[in-house]
C-alpha positions in Angstrom: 41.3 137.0 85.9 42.0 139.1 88.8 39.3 141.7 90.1 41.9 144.7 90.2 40.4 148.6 91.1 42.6 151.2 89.5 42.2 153.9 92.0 43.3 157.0 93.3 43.1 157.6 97.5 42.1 160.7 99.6 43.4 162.0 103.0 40.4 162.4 105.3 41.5 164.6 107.8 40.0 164.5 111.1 42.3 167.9 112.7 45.1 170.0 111.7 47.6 166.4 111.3 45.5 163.3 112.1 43.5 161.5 109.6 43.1 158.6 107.2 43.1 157.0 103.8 40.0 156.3 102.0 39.5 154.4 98.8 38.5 156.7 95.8 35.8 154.1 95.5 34.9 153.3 99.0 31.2 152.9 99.7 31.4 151.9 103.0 34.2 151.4 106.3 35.2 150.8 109.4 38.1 151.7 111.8 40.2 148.8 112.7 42.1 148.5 115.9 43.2 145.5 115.8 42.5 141.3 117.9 43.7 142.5 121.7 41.2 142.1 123.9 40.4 145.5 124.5 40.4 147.1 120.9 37.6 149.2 120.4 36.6 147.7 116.7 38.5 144.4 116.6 39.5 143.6 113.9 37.2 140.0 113.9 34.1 142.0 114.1 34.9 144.6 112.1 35.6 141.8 108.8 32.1 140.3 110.0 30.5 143.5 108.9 32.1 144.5 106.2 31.5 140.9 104.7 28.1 141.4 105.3 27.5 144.0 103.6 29.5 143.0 100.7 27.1 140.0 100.3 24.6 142.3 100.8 26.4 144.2 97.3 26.4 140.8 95.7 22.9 139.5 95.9 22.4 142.8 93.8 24.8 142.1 91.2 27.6 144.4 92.7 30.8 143.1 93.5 33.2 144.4 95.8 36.4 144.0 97.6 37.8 145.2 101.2 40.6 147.2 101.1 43.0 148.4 104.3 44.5 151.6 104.4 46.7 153.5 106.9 45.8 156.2 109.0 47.7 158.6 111.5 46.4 156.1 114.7 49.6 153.9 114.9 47.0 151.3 116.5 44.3 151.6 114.1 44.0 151.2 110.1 40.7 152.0 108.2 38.9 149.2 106.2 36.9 149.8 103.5 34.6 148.0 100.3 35.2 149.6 97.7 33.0 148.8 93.9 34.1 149.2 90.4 33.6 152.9 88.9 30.4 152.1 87.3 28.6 150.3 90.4 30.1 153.3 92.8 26.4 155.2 92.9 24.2 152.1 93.2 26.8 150.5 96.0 26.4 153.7 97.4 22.4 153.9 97.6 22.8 150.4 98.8 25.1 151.2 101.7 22.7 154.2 102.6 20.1 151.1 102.3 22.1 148.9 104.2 22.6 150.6 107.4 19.4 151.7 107.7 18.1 148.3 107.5 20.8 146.6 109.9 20.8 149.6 112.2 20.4 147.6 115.1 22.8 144.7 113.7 26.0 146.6 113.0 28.3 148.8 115.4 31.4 149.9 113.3 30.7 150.0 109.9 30.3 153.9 108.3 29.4 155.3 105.3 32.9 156.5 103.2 32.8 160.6 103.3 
């Protein structure tokens, strides 16, 4: 069986038109701009991160899937890990947990607003 989240998504704006989707469900993210050279969160360290910390979720029990989603940068998407309903305020304690812990380990992974 497939590991589906029903969800609904938010606009996070960041000014009066630029901004970006986040998962209903998002615990935590990261921008994503892409493998050139020059990217400021490519996209190869950015997916090392986020699988990190969705290992992290899973040695406690709590499963959880990376989802992209668009954003008004036409070079960047945002990339979250998002949890079922029921796991959302644990995976969130955890991702408050998480970065604390791996403070000096991670550079572009963010708590979901």
């Amino acid at each position: 069986m497939a590991y589906k989240i029903k969800q609904k998504k938010k606009w996070i704006s960041t000014d009066t038109w630029r901004g970006y989707e986040q998962s209903a469900y998002a615990v935590l993210g990261s921008s994503d701009t892409g493998t050139w050279e020059d990217s400021p969160c490519p996209s190869y360290e950015v997916n090392k991160e986020l699988e990190d910390f969705k290992t992290y979720l899973k040695e406690r029990g709590i499963r959880g899937i990376i989802r992209t989603e668009r954003s008004s940068n036409a070079f960047m998407t945002k990339r979250w890990v998002i949890v079922q309903p029921n796991d959302f305020k644990k995976a969130k304690e955890l991702a408050k947990q998480y970065l604390k812990e791996k403070k000096e380990e991670t550079q572009y992974i963010h708590e979901a607003d």
